[in-house]
N, C-alpha and C positions, 0 to 999 in steps of 0.2 A: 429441377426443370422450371424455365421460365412458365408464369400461368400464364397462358394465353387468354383465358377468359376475360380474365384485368386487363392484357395488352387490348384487345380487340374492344372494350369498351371504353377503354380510356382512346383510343381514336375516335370511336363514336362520339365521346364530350367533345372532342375538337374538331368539327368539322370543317373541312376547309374548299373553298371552290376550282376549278381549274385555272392553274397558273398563281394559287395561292398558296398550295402544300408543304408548307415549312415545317408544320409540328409532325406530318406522317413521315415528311424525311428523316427529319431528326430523331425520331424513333425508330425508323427501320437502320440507322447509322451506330445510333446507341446500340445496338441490339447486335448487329454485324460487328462489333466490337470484343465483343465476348466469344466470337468464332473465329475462326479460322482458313478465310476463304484464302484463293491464292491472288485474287485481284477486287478491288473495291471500287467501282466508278460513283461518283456524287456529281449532284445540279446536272444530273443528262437529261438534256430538256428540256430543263427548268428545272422540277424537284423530281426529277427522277433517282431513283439507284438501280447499279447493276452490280452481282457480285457475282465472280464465275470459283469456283473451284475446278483445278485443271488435272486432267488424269497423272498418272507419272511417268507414263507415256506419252506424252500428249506431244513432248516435242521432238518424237521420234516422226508421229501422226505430220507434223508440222513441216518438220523436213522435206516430207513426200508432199502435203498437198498446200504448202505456205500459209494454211491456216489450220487451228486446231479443231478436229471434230467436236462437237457440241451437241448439247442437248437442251433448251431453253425451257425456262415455264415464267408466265408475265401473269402480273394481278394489277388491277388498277387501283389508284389510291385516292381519285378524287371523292368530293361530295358534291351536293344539289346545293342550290341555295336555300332549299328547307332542311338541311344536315344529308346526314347519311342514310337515306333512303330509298337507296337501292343494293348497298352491300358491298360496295365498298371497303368498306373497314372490315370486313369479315374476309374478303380477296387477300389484302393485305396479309392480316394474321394468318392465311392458309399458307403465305409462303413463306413467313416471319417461323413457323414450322418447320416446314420444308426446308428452309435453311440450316436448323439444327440437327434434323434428319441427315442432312446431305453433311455434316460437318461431321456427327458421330459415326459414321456407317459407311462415308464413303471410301475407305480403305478395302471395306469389304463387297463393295461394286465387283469387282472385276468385269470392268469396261472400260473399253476405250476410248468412250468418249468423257470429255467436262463438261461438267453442267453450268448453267449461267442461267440465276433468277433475276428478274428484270421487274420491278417494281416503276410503273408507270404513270405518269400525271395526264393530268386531261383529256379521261378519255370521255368524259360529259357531251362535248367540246367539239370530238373528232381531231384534234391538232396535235392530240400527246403523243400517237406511235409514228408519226411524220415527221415532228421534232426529235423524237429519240433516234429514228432510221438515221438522220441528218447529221447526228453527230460521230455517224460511223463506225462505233464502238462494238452494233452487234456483226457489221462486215468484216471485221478483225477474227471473226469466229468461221469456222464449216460448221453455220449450225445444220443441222440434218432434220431435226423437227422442232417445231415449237408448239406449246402447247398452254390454251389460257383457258377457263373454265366461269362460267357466271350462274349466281342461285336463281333458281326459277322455281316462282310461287305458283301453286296448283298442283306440284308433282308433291307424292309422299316422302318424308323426309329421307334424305340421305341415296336417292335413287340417281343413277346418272344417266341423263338423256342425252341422247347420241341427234343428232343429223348426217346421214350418210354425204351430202352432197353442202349445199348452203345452211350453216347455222343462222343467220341474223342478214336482212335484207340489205339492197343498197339505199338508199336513202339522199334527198338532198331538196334545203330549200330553196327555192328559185322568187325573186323577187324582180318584176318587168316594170318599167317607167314606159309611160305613155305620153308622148310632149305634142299638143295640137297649138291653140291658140285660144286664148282668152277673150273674152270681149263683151259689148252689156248685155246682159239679160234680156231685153227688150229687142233687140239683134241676133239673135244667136246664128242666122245663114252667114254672119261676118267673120265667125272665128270656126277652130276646129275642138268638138267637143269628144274626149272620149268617153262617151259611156254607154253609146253601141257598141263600140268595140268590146270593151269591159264586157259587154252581158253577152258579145261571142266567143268571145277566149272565155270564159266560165261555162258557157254550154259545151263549147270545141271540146275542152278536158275532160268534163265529165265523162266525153267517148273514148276516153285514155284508158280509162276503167275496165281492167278482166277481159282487152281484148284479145284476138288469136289464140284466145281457151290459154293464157298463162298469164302471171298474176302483174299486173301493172296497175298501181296506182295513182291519182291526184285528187289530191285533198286540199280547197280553198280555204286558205287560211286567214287572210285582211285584203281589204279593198279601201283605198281611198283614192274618192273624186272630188278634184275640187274646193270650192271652202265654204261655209255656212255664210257667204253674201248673195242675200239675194235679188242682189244689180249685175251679176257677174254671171256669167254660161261659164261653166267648168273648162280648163284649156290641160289640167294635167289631171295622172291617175299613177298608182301605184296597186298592181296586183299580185298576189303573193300565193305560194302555192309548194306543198310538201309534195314531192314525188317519188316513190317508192318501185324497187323493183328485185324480181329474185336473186338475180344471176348480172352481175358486169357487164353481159353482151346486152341484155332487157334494157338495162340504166339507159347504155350507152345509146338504146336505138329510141328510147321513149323521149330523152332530153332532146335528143335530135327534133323529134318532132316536135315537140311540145314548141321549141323555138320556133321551129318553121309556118309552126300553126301559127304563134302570135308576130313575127312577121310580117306574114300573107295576109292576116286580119290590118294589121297594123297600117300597112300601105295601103290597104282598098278603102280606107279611113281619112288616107291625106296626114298618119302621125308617123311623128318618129320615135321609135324605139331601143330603149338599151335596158341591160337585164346584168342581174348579178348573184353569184350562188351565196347559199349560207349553209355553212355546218355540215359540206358535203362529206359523206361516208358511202364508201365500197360495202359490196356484199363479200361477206365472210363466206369464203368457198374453200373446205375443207378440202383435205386430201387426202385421199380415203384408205392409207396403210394405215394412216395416221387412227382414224377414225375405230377400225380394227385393232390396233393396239392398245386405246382407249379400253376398250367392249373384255378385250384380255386382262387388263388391268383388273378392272373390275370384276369380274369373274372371278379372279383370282382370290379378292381379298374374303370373301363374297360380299359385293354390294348386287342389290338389285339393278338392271337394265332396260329400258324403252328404248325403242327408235320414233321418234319423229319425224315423218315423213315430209312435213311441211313446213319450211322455215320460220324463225321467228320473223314479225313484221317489224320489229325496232331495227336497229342498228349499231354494229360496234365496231368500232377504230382498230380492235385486232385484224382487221381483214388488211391491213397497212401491210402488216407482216408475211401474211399470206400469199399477195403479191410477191415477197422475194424468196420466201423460204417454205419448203414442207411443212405442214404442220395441221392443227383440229383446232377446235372451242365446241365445248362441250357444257352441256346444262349437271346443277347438281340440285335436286328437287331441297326445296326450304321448307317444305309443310303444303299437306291440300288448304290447308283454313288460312294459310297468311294473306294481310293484302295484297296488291298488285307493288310489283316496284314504281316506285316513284311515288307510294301513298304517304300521306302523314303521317300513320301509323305503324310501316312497316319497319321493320327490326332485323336485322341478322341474326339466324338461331346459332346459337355459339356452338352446338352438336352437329355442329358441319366441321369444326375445326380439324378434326383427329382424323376420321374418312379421306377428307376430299386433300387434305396432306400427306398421308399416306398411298391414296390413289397415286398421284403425282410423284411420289419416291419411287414406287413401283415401274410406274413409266420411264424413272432418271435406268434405274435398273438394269430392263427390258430392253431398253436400246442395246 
């Protein structure tokens, strides 16, 4: 049996950024090499792979509904630009598993559905599961569920945290351009300055904060007015600003206003304004047979179970998927004592590999 402890540390030495993954491709291809899938997609994305193993019924299934029933599981493959620091490489190796799982065992499935592991690029990023949707390859499938899982530090090792509704918020940076007029210092009623405005769109947001008792936020991220001349009244601005929210309908009604807010301010100012998003990401909104099936899962094997009531506040690019097809994302606890993801110091415990690999066979299963 391949060691995975060595696979999954030897991606850790190579850590690669989004839209850079060539060495985690090339090992999850090397690897798909020695099995037996019944289809291998490469470069979906960029460095993505997909490889499904197809029932042997599948093209009876096919016949009836012109695509084959499925069952999906995705791992992400990128890193940070300080390495693999949120577990990444540990994603990967859980399905670099799962693969060999599905390759030895899946005779004795008797299901009828194929399964399809989707090893994913740039999900840092937000642009990986939008590029991969793009290439149409997982539409070729009746996936039924898909299921993708991320380690979270603070829970006790090996435990899986459920979110019955939203796992991971919406998220999205929004950056506004302020254009007034320039002019000398000595002058300043000559030109148009924005840095009233700048100090009302900064208060305005703040009251974006936890209103109508459910979770919206904005968070000011850079400001700049101006330039260090001081002959010159300021004539431009750039204000910038992370906006966060539970649920898709939240996003969709806070960006709303957020715009309308720096508009309204905008023009009672005499500026003109244009705005541009950065790194926008959906809220991952589970669907909750899914979520159940999960909670069964686990039971099963016995692992330990929490619900979370309250979503995570970061964001993840699996909600791309979620959009088109059934499916969860689910927490798998990494240790109470680790750092936070994203820390310098945090590490993937490789006693995640065997559980959260075998959870996920159980699930190919179950279906």
């Amino acid at each position: 049996m391949t060691d995975y402890i060595s696979l999954r540390r030897a991606l850790h030495e190579h850590p690669q950024t989004a839209g850079n993954e060539q060495f985690a491709h090339d090992t999850i291809v090397r690897h798909l090499q020695g099995l037996h899938p019944t289809k291998v997609y490469t470069n979906v994305g960029g460095y993505g792979v997909v490889a499904v193993w197809e029932a042997k019924d599948s093209q009876i299934h096919a016949s009836h509904h012109s695509r084959i029933p499925t069952v999906a599981f995705r791992a992400d493959i990128d890193a940070l630009p300080i390495g693999h620091r949120c577990g990444h490489d540990g994603h990967t190796t859980i399905l670099l598993r799962l693969a060999e799982l599905v390759d030895k065992q899946f005779s004795t499935l008797h299901s009828p559905l194929s399964v399809l592991l989707l090893w994913q690029p740039a999900e840092e990023t937000g642009t990986g599961s939008r590029a991969v949707l793009d290439t149409g390859i997982l539409q070729q499938y009746d996936i039924r569920a898909i299921y993708g899982l991320h380690n979270l530090p603070g829970y006790p090792l090996g435990t899986v945290v459920l979110c019955p509704h939203t796992f991971a918020a919406a998220s999205t940076g929004v950056v506004y351009h302020l254009d007034g007029r320039e002019t000398h210092a000595s002058t300043p009623e000559l030109g148009v300055n924005p840095g009233l405005a700048v100090a009302e769109i900064i208060n305005r947001f703040n009251g974006f904060n936890g209103r109508d008792g459910e979770f919206c936020q904005s968070t000011l991220i850079c400001v700049r007015l101006g330039q260090p001349a001081f002959g010159t009244s300021a004539g431009h601005a750039e204000v910038m600003f992370t906006l966060r929210a539970f649920t898709n309908e939240a996003m969709e009604r806070l960006l709303a206003d957020a715009n309308a807010a720096v508009d309204q301010i905008a023009a009672s100012h005499g500026l003109k304004v244009s705005r541009s998003l950065v790194e926008p990401f959906r809220a991952t909104e589970n669907t909750p047979a899914c979520v159940k099936a999960i909670e069964k899962a686990a039971h099963d094997m016995p692992l330990s179970v929490v619900y979370k009531d309250i979503p995570n506040r970061w964001s993840e690019d699996f909600a791309e998927y979620l959009l088109e097809f059934p499916g969860a994302m689910f927490g798998i606890g990494s240790g109470e004592q680790q750092p936070e993801l994203h820390h310098p110091d945090y590490d993937f415990p490789d006693a995640l590999i065997e559980p959260a690999a075998w959870l996920f066979f159980r699930l190919a299963t179950e279906h």
